[in-house]
N, C-alpha and C positions, 0 to 999 in steps of 0.2 A: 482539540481533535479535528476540528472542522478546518482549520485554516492547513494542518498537516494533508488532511484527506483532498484536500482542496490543491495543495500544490505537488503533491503525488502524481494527480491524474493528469495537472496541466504538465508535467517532466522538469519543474521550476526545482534543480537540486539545492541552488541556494536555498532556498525558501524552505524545502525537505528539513534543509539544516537546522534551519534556525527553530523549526516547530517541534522537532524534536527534544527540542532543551524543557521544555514544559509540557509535550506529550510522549506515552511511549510507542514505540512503532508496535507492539503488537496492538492497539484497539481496534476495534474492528465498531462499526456502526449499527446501536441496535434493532433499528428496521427493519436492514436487512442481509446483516450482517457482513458488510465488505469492509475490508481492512484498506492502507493505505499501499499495502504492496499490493493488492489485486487489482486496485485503481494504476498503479505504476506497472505491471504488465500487461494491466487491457491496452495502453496506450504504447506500449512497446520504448518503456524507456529504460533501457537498460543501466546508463548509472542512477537512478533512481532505485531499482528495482533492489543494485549493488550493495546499497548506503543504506537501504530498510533492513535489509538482509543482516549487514555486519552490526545493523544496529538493538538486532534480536527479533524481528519479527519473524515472526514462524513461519515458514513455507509452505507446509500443512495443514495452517488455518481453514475450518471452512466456513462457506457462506452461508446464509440461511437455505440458500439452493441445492447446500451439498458438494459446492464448485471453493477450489483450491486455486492460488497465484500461478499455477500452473495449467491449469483451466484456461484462467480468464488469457494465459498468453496465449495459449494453442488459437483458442476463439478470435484473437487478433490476429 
């Protein structure tokens, strides 16, 4: 989960790819609850954002804040 959540944020799609095979894109972090799509639309990467997306994460996750992938884009 960490290395997924981890190349999300930095917009590394290869990297997306590869962590994917042993994480699923909808986890979200229990701390505080960010997934790897809202780490990939704070940073405004849009094929990143793509490839979470098709790859089932939920667009309507939310965070322990209450904020959605759609949030954290606006907020970028």
């Amino acid at each position: 989960m960490e290395v997924l959540h981890s190349a999300a944020a930095s917009g590394d799609e290869a990297a997306v790819r590869r962590a994917l095979q042993s994480a699923p894109a909808h986890v979200q972090k229990e701390e505080h609850g960010r997934s790897a799509l809202m780490l990939a639309a704070a940073g405004g990467h849009e094929a990143v954002v793509s490839l979470l997306l098709s790859a089932g994460a939920p667009w309507n996750a939310i965070d322990r804040c209450g904020q959605c992938a759609g949030n954290y884009a606006l907020d970028a």
